[in-house]
C-alpha positions in Angstrom: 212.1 184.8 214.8 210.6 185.0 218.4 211.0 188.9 218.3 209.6 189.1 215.0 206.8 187.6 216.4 206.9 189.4 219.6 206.5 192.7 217.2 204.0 191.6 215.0 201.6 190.5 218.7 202.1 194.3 219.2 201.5 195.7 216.3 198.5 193.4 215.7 196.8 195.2 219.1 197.0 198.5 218.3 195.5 198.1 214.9 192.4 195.9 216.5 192.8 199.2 219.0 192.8 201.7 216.5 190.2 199.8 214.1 187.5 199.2 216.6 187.7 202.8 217.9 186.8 203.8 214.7 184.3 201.5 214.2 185.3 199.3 211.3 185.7 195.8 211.2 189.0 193.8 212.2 188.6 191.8 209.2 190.1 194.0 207.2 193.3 194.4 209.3 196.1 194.3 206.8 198.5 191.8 208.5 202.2 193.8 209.1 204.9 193.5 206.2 207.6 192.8 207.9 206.4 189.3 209.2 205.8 188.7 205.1 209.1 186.9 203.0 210.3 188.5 200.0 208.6 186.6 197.2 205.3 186.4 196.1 203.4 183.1 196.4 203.9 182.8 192.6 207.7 183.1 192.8 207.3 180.4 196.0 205.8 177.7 193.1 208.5 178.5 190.8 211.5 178.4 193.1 210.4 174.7 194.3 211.3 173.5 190.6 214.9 174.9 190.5 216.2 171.1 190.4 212.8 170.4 187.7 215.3 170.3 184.5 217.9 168.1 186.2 215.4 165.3 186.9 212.7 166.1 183.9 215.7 165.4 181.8 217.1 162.3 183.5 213.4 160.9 182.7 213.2 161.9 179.2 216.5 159.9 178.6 215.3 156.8 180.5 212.8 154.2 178.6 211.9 152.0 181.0 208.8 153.4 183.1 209.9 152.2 186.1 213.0 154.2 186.4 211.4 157.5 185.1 209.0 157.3 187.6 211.6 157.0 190.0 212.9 160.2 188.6 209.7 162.0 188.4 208.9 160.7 192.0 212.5 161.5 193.3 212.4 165.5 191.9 208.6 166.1 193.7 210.5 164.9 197.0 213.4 167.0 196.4 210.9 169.8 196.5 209.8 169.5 199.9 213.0 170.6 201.8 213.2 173.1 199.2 210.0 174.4 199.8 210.5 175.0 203.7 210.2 178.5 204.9 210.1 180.2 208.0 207.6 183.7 206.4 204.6 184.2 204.5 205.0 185.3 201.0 202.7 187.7 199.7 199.6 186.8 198.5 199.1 187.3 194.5 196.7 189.2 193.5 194.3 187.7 190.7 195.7 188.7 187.3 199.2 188.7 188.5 201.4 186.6 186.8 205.3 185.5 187.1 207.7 184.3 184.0 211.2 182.6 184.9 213.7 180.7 183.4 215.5 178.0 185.1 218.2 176.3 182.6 216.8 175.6 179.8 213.1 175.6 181.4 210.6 177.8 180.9 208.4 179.1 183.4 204.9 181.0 183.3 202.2 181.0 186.5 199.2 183.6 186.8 196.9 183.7 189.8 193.4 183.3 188.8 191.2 183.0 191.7 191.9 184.6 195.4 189.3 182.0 197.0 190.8 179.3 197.3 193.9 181.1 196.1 194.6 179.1 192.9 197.3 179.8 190.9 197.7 178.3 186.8 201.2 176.9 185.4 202.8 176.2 182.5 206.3 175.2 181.8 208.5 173.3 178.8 211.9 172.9 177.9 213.6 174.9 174.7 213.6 171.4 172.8 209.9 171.2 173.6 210.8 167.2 175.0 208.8 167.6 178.8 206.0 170.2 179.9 204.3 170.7 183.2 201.2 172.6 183.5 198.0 172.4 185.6 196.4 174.8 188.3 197.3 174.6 192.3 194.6 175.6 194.8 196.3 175.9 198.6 193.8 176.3 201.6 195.0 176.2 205.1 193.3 175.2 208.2 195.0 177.4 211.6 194.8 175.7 215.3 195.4 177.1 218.4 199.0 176.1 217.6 199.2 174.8 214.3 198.8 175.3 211.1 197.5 172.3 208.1 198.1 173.0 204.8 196.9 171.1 201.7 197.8 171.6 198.1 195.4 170.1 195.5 194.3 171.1 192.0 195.6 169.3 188.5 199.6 169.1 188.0 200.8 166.7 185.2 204.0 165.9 183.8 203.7 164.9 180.4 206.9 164.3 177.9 206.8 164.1 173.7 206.8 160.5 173.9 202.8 160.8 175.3 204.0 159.6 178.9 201.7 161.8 181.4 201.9 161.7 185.4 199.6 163.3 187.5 200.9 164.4 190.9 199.1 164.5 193.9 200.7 166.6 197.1 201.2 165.6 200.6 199.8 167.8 203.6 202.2 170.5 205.6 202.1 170.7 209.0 203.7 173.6 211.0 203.3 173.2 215.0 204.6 175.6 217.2 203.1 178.5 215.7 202.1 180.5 218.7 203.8 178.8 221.9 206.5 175.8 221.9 209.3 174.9 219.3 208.3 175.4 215.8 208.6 172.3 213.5 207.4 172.0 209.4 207.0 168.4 208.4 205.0 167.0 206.0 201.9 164.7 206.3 199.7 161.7 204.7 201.0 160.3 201.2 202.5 162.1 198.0 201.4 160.0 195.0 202.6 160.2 191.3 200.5 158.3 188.9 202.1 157.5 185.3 198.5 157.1 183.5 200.0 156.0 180.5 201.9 152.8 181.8 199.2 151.8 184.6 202.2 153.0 187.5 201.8 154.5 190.7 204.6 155.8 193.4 202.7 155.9 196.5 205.1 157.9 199.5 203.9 157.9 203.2 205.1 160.3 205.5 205.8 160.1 209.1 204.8 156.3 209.2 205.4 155.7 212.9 203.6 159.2 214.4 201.5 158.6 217.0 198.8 160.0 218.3 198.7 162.6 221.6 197.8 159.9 223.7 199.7 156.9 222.4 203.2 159.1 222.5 203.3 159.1 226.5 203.6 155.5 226.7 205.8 154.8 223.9 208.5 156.1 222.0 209.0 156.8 218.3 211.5 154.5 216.8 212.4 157.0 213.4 212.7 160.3 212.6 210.2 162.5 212.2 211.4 163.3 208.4 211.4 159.7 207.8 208.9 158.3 204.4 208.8 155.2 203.4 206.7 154.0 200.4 206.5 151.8 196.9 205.3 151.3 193.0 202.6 149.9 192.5 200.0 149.3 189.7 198.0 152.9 189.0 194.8 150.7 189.2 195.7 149.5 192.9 195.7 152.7 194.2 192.3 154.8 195.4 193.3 158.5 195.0 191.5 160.6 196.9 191.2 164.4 195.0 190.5 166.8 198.2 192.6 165.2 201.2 196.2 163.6 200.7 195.4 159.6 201.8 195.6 157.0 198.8 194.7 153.6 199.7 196.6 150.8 198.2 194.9 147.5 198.0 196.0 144.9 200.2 197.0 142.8 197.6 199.2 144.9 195.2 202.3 144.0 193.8 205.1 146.0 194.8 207.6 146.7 191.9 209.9 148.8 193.8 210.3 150.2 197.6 211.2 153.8 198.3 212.8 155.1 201.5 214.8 158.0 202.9 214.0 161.3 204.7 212.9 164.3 202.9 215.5 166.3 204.5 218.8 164.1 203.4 218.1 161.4 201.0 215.7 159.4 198.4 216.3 155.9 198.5 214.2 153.2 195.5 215.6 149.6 196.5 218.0 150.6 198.8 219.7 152.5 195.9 220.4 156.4 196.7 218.7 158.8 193.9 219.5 162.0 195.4 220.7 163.0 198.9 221.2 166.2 200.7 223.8 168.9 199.2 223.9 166.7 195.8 222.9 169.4 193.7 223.1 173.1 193.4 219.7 174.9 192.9 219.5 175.7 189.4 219.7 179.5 188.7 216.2 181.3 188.2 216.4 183.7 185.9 213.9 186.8 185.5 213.0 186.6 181.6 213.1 189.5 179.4 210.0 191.4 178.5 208.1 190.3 181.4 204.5 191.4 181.4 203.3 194.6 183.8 201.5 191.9 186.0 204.6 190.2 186.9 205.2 190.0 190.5 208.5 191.7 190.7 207.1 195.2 189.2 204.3 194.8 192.8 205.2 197.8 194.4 204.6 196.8 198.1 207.3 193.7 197.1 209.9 196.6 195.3 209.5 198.3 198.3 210.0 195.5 201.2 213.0 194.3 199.1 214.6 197.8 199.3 213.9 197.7 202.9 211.3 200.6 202.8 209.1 199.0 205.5 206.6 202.2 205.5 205.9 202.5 202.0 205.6 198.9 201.8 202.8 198.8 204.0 201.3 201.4 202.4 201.4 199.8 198.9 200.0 196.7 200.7 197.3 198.0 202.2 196.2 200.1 198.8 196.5 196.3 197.1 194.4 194.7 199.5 191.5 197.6 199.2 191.3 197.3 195.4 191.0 193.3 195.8 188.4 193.8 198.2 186.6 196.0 195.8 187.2 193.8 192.9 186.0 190.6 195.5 182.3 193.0 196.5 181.8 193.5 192.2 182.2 190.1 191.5 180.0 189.1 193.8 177.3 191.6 192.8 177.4 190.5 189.7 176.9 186.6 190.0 174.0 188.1 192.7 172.4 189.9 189.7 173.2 187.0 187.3 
């Protein structure tokens, strides 16, 4: 990692170098490839839900709204170690889409806006029992050594029985990005409202970080993967839309505490829902007769994967020109409009 880093520093300067000799601007520095994973962004969203049938199922089975929202709860925390990586996946390009089957659950996510990059998604089972659907939007927020990122939008859960959960993310945090030991943790509360039963789960991460100050005269007493959290009445809880902190009222009843940490185990009344090596990821399958758009036919992602570094810069830089063009026409035409 360090030397990859190391290279990229370099190979960062001489394209400023090179760029400002020539009198362009060095905001249209294509970023190296090989700092980039192997995935688009789209395939990122969809690998996250390899465990989705597993607990979607479990729910489906399970009457009492309680204990499907302490599956539905328990498969969005089983994400976030899941969803840990150490390299930027490529950015989608608007229009580009990605189908994939995992089990019996069928996947399909197009990217429809570059700013904030917002991608759409829509999955169901064969039996047509559970779906999932809504848009994402990510935006990121870079420090001097840190990077915050927040994922909102409109994600629901809903099943045939008319049950519908709407999911709310928690923030990312990765320090160490420049200097320092790097660290990915996870940040404010993850909420998942069941609408339909008046239910909320209500997950706080980190509870006992302090602040800069505060950590030089005492210590922490848990980990940092640590969350604690509990159920409470959908009504008790003040979501906010744009930033990841949902107030509970003071005086809400708790039906049910959750504890663990996100990197080995889910605890709901001290009784263990999932913990670390449980489950295999489920397979992800490519479908069949995927469309031209889909990610995997990118040519700057062929080419990185078959470890054709040069052409995949090239291909990258010729995708990033034609978005820039397509960015400059759209915004001539809501100018002129």
């Amino acid at each position: 990692m360090i030397n990859r880093i190391n290279r990229a520093i370099g190979w960062l300067l001489k394209r400023i170098g090179s760029t400002i000799l020539k009198g362009q601007s060095i905001m249209n520095i294509s970023l190296p490839v090989f700092i980039f994973d192997k995935r688009s962004m789209l395939q990122v969203y969809a690998y996250v839900l390899r465990l989705a049938p597993l607990y979607f199922e479990k729910a489906f089975y399970t009457k009492d709204p309680l204990e499907r929202l302490n599956c539905i709860t328990t498969f969005f925390l089983t994400q976030l170690h899941i969803a840990c990586i150490q390299s930027k996946p490529f950015s989608p390009i608007i229009g580009e889409t990605y189908q994939a089957k995992i089990g019996n659950f069928n996947l399909y996510l197009e990217q429809t806006v570059s700013k904030p990059l917002t991608a759409n998604i829509y999955g169901f089972d064969d039996q047509r029992r559970y779906k999932y659907s809504g848009y994402i939007q990510a935006t990121a927020s870079t420090g001097a050594n840190s990077v915050k990122g927040i994922r909102t939008g409109n994600i629901q859960i809903e099943f045939s029985d008319g049950t519908l959960y709407k999911v709310y993310f928690p923030m990312v945090i990765v320090k160490g990005t420049t200097m320092g030991a790097k660290t990915f943790n996870y940040k404010h509360n993850l909420a998942i409202a069941d609408v339909y039963n008046n239910y909320c789960s209500v997950v706080t991460f980190n509870p006992d970080e302090k602040g800069f100050f505060s950590g030089f005269f005492s210590s922490k007493k848990t980990f940092p993967d640590m969350f604690i959290g509990q159920i409470v009445k959908y009504s008790d809880v003040k979501i906010d839309n744009n930033y990841p902190i949902h107030e509970v009222q003071k005086n809400a009843h708790c039906y049910c505490k959750i504890s663990g940490h996100w990197t080995q185990n889910i605890c709901f009344d001290k009784k263990e829902y999932w913990k670390q090596g449980q489950y295999d990821l489920l397979p992800m399958m490519r479908m069949e007769n995927t469309l031209l758009s889909d990610s995997w036919n990118r040519d700057d992602l062929r080419d990185f994967i078959k470890g054709d570094e040069e052409n995949a810069q090239k291909n990258k830089e010729k995708l990033e020109e034609i978005q820039r063009g397509d960015r400059k026409l759209r915004e001539k035409y809501k100018a002129n409009n």
